[in-house]
N, C-alpha and C positions, 0 to 999 in steps of 0.2 A: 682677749687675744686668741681666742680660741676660733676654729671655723665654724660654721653649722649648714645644714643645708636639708631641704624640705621636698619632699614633693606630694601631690595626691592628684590625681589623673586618671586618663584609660592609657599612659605608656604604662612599661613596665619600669618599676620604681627603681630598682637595685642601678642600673644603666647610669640613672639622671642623677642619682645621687653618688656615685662612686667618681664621675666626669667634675660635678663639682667638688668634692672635695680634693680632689686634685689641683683647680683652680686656688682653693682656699688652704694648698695646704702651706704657704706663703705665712698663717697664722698661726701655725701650731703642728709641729711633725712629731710631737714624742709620743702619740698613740692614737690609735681609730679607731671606729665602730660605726655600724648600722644597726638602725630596727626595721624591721618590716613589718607587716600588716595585713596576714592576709589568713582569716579563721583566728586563732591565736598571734600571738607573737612571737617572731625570729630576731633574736638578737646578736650579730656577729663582732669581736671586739678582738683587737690586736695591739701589744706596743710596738713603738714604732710609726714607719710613714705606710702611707696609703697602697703601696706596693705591695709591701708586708701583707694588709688584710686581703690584700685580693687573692696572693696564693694561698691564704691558711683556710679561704673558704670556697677552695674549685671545688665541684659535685653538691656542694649545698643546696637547698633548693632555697633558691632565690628568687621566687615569683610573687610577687605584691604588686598592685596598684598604688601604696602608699607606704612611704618610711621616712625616716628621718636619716643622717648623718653625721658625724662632728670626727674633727682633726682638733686634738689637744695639744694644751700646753700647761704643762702642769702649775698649778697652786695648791692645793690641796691633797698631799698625797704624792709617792715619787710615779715618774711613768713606770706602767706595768700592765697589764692584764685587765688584773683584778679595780685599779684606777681607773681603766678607759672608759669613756663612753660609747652607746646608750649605758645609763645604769636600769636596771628592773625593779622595780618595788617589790615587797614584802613576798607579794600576792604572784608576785609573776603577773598579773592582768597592766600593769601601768607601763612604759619606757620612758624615759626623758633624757635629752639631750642639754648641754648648761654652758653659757659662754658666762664668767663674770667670777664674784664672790659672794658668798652668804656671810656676811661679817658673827651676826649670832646663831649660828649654824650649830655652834656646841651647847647652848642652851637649848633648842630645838633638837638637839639629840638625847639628850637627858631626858629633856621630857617624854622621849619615845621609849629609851631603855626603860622609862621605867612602867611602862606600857607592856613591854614585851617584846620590841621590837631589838631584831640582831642586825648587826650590818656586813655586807661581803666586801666592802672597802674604808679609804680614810677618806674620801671625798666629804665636800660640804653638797657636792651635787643630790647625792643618796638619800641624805637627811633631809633634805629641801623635797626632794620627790616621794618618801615614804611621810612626812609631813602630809601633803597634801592628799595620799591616799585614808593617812589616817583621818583627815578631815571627811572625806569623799562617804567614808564606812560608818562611822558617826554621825555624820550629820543625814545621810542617806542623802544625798544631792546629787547632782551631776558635777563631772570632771571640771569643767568650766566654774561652776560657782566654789568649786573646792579650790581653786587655784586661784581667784579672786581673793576667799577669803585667808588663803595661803599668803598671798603675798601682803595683806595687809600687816603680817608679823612678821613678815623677812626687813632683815636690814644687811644690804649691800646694793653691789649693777646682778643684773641678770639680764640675759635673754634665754627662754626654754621654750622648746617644742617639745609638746609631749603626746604619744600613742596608748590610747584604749580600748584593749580591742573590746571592749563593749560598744562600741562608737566606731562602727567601720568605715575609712577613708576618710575619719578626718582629724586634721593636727590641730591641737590648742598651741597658741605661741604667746606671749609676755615679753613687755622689755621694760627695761630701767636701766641706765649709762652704756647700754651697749648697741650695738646696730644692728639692725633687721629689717631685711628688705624682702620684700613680696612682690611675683613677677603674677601677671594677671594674661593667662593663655583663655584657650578654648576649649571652655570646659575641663579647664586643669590649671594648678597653683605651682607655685616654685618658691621657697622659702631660701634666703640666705642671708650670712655676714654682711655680703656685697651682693652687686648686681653681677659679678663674673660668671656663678655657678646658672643663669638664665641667661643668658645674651643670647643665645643661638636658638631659645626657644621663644623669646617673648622682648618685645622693647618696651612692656608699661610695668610700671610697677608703681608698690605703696610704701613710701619710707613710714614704719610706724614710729612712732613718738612715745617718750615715756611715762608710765603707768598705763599703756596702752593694752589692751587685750585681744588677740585675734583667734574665733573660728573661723578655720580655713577648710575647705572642701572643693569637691573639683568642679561644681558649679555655681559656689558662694562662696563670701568673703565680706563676716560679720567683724566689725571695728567698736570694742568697747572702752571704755576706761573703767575702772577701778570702782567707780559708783553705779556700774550696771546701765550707765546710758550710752544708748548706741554713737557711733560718730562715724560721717558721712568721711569713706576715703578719697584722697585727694592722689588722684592718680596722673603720676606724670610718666616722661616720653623720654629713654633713652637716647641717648645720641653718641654712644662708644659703638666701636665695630671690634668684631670681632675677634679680627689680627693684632687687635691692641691687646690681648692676654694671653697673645702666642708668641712661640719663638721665633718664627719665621725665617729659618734658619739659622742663626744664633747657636751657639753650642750655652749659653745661660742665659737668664733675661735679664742678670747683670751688665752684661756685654751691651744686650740690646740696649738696655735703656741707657746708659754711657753714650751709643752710637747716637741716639732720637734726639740730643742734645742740640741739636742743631735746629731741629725742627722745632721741637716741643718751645721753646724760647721765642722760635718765630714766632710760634702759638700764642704762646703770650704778650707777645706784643703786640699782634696784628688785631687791627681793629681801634686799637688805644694809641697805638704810638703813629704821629705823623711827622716826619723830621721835615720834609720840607715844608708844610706848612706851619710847624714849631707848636703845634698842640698835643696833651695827653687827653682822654678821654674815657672815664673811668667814671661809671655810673655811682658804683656801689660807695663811691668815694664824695664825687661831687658833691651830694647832698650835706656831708659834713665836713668840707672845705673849711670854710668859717671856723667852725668849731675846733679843729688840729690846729692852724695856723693862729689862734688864741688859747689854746692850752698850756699850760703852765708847765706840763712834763708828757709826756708818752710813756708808758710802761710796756713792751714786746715780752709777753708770757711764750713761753715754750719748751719743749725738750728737745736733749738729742742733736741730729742735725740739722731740727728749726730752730734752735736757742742758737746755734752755730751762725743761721742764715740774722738771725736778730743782732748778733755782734755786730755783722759785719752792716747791718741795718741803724744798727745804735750810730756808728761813725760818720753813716752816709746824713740821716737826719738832723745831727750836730751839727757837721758841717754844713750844708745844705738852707737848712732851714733855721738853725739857731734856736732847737728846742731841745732844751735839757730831753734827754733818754734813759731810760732806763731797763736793762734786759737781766729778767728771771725763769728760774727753773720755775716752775709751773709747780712742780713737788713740794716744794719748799714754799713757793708764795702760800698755797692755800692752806698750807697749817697754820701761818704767821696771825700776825693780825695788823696788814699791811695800811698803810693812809694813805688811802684813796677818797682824793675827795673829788665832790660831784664836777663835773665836765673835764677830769681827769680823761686824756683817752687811749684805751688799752689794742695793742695790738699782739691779736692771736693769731701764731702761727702754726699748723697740722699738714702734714702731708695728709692724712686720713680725714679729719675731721671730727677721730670720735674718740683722739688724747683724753684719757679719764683723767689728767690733774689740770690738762689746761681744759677742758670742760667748768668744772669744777672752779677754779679760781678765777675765769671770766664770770660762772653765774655770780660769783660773790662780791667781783670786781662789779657788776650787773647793778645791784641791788644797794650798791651803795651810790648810784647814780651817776660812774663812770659811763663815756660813750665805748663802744666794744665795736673792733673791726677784725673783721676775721681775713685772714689770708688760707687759705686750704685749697684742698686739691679735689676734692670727692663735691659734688654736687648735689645738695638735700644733708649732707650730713650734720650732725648734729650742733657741731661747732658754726657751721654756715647758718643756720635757721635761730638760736640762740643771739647771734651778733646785729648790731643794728643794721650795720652794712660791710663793707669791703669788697675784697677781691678773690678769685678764683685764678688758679695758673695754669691752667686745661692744659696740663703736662700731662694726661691721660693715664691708665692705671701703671700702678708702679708696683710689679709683683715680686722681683728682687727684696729680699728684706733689707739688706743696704741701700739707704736712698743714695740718690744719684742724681737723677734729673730733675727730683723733688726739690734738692737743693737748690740748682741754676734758674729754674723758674721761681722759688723764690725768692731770688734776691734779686729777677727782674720786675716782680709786683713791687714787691718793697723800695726798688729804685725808684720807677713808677710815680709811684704814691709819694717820695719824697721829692721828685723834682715839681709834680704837680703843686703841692704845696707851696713850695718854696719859689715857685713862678708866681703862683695867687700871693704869696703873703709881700713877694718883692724883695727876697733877701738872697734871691741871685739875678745877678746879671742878664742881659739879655745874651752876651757874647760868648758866655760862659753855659746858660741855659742852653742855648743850639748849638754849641760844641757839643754837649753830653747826649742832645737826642741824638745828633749825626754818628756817636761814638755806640750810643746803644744800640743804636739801629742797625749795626756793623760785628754785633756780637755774634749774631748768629753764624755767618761767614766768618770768622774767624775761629770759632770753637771748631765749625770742619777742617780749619788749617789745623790746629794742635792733632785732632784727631787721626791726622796720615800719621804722625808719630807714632802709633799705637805699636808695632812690631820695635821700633829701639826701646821704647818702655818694655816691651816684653822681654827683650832679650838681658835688661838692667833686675828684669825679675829672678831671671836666671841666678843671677848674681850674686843676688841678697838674698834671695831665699830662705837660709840657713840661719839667717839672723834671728839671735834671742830676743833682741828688745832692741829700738828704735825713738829717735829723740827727733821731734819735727820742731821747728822754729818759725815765727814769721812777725812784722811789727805793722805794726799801722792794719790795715784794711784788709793786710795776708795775714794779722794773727789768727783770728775766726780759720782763715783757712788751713791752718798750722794744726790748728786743734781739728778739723774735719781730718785733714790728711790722717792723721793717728787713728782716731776714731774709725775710720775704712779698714785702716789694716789689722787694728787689733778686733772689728767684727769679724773680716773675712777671713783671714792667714790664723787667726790667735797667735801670732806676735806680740809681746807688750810692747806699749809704743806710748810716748807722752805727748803733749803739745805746749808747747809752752810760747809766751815774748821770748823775742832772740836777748832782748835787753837783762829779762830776768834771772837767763842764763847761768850767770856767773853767782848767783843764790843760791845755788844748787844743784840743777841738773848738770853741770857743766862735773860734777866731781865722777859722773857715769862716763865721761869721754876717755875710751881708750882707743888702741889700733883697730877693736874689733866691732866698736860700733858705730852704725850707720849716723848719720845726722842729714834731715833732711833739710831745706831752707827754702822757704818758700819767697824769691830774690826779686822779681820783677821790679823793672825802673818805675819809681815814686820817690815822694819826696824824705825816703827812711832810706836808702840805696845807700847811700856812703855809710850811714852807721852799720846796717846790717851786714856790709862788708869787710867791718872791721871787727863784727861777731865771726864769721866767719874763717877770718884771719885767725882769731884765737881757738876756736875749734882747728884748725889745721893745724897750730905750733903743738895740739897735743898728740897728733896723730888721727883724728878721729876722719873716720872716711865721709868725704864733704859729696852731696848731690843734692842739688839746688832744681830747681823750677826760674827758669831766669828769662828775661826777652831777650826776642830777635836781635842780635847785633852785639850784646852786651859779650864780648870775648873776653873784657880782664878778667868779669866775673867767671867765665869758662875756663879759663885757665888758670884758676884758683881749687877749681872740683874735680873730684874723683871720678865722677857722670855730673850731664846735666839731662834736663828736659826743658826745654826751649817752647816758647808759645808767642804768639803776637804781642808790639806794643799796643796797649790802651789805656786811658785815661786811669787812674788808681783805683778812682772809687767805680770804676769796671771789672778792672782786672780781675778780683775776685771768681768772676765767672769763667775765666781761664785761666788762671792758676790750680782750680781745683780740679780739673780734667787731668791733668799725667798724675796726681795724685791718687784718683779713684781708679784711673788704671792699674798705676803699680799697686796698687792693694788688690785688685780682680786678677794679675794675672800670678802675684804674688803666690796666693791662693789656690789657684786654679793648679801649678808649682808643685805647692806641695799637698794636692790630691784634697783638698776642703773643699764641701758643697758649698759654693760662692751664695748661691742663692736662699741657700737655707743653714744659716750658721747656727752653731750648737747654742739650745739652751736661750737663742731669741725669736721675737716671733715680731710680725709689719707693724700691726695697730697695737699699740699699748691701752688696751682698754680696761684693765684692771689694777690695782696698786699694784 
């Protein structure tokens, strides 16, 4: 969860890496650091966000051809100073930088105390890098072989870059469950989390792969694994632009990616969807047609607000297609000891791609002979390369830590992939089939209609603002959405806010209804309208202040509510994809409200790559 970011060149280092870590600070703002490289080593470290380190180090002499950098988020250790990365080894001659966890990091410190070795933090980082010094002085090796046989006794994810100044201009890097991407210039390297922190200098890069080992230098780039044999890098070709990880005038890139909704959905269906000729066209899928359409269940692994996009994926597939679903937290699955049996097939859903539990319980779901379909957003990532096939939602980078538009795309793959199916297996209609492409096709233009809304949602934020806590409702195909609405607002605002069935209501949440709290309803005309109406009705006899997400037209329901926010009709098992738009607003501007970095909420971070 952490950022990193590399460079070694003839620029000047401190520039390229302070530029991405700002791209990356999306991963982790509770503290930063550099290392440089240039004679000795310069190591600058602050808590806090990247703004921070750059005033605490004006007048420094910051001139290197090579450094390292990382934007944390803490696990080991609270943020502070003396936590931040680079950490230094023993010696002062080592740096290293750490995205991940060292699971036996305190048997590996033991064994150094009682060496002699003191430590200046609680990181598992420090012990992982005074570890491998201690092998380096021991065994008299090079940096490289000491970190090979380092990591043969580490047990967790890592990715490190590490600086020697025995070894001028060049970075050692290692990965295992974490991402690490190498951009490949002229006569000069760029190391990061993602491809953000390089865009502007390079469009090729090398996704490494884990227990992968890389010297990097500014006019090579050695690929090993673990066993000391070399591996030829497989270097591909960028195709994001650069105003895709700017704000482009936007006052947050919350906002922006709320606004791209329109597009980004086009995105996704262009190419694949043709409504008037009534075909889906979907490579990464075709090939396991057969296979979906004869499985006995689907299992949709995920978290968050891809486990959210999977609810509403579990109803459409049931319905649809007539295969039992099944949707899990990804956390949970992979501790269990779930029954999966062979031509089971698992659908994984990642905004990022490099979900450390849905990683993890696809490899497991893997190996016991399920088929594994990935749906993700990031292209090479690790959850995409691991699955046999699937989909990609070229929703482009998404650097708000609340997703957004990672949602709405997908749950147009996810439709996608279920009408395809359900067109090959025959368990829908033909009349009913080209209603749904006609209806999809149509999503896009209508998500810009909701979207003129954007200033009355603003001004309903005004409103509620003030609000302690918040109770969202929705039934059928808007429960999922019910539960995202909450989800937004208690990321962004830190409001508490529940989600819950409107049905289950009267279980319990309903004993929270008084005059002063909010209830949201997520109402649109489907075939749950009358009952939800009559949820409704009993949250109003207790006073609780009613604002709904309703369709166009629908007035009785308006004049049952305190506010509404209003959106096009479409088909139910659509709607989802506009129903969530006034909700992710009134959480962005909720926020914005009351003075909260929308973009960088307290205490989370984009890619969850660590437990």
């Amino acid at each position: 969860m952490c950022g990193i970011v590399g460079y070694t060149g003839p620029r000047e280092a401190y520039p390229v890496i302070i530029k991405g870590l700002k791209r990356l600070e999306y991963r982790g703002y509770d503290s930063t650091g550099v290392a440089l490289q240039n004679g000795g080593l310069k190591v600058y470290k602050k808590k806090g966000k990247v703004a921070e380190l750059e005033d605490s180090i004006v007048g420094k002499d910051l001139h290197a051809h090579v450094g390292i950098g990382h934007t944390r988020w803490a696990t080991h250790g609270e943020p502070n100073d003396r936590n931040a990365h680079p950490h230094s080894s023993a010696s002062g001659k080592l740096a290293m930088i750490h995205n991940g966890i060292i699971e036996n990091y305190a048997q590996l410190k033991q064994e150094l105390l009682k060496k002699g070795y003191s430590f200046k933090s609680d990181t598992d980082t420090e012990v992982l890098l005074n570890f491998v010094e201690d092998i380096k002085t021991n065994n008299h090796c090079s940096l490289e072989e000491a970190v090979r046989i380092a990591l043969k006794r580490v047990v967790g994810a890592y990715v490190i870059l590490l600086l020697d100044e025995e070894t001028p201009g060049t970075i050692i890097a290692a990965r295992k469950g974490s991402p690490l991407v190498i951009g490949i210039g002229k006569g000069e390297h760029f190391l990061g989390s993602d491809a953000s922190p390089m865009l502007e200098y390079t469009k090729e890069v090398v996704y490494v792969n884990d227990y992968e080992l890389a010297i990097i230098k500014p006019d090579e780039l050695i690929l090993k694994n673990l066993g000391n044999e070399t591996i030829t890098p497989y270097v591909q070709k960028l195709d994001i632009e650069l105003a895709a990880i700017e704000k482009v005038g936007y006052d947050h890139f919350m906002l922006k990616e709320i606004f791209e909704q329109p597009q980004t959905i086009y995105d996704c269906l262009r190419g694949r969807l043709d409504a008037i000729a009534g075909t889906i066209t979907m490579s990464g899928i075709q090939q396991y047609s057969g296979q979906i359409m004869n499985a006995n269940r689907i299992v949709i692994i995920a978290c968050g607000t891809s486990w959210h996009a999977g609810l509403v994926a579990e109803y459409i597939f049931e319905e649809l297609c007539r295969i039992n679903v099944e949707v899990e937290y990804a956390s949970e699955f992979r501790y269990r000891n779930p029954v999966i049996n062979k031509g089971d097939v698992i659908i994984a859903i990642s905004q990022s791609g490099e979900t450390a539990d849905t990683l993890v319980a696809i490899e497991t779901a893997k190996a016991k002979g399920a088929i594994i379909l990935g749906v993700v957003n990031v292209v090479g990532s690790s959850i995409a390369r691991v699955s046999h096939g699937g989909a990609y939602t070229h929703a482009g980078p998404e650097i708000g830590v609340a997703s957004t538009k990672a949602f709405t795309a997908q749950l147009a793959v996810l439709t996608m992939i279920a009408l395809k199916v359900a067109h090959d297996k025959g368990s829908i209609d033909k009349e009913r089939y080209m209603h749904l492409l006609n209806e999809l096709h149509e999503i896009p233009q209508k998500v810009s209609k909701v979207l003129e809304s954007s200033e009355h949602i603003k001004r309903l934020a005004e409103k509620y603002k003030e609000a302690s806590d918040a109770l969202y409702l929705g039934r059928g195909y808007n429960f999922a959405v019910a539960l995202e609405g909450a989800l937004k607002l208690k990321e962004i605002s830190y409001i508490h806010a529940e989600g819950y069935p409107a049905a289950e209501m009267k279980h319990g949440p309903i004993a929270l209804v008084d005059e002063n709290l909010p209830v949201v309803f997520v109402a649109t005309k489907d075939s749950y309208h009358e009952k939800i109406v009559s949820n409704m009705q009993e949250i109003k006899a207790r006073k609780g202040k009613l604002i709904a997400v309703i369709s166009e037209g629908d007035d009785y329901t308006a004049a049952l509510c305190n506010d509404v926010m209003v959106v096009p009709e479409a088909d139910e098992i659509l709607a989802p994809m506009l129903s969530v738009i006034p909700l992710q607003l009134l959480a962005y501007y909720i926020g914005v409200a009351k003075g909260c970095d929308v973009d960088k909420p307290r205490n989370l971070a984009k890619s969850v790559t660590v437990e």
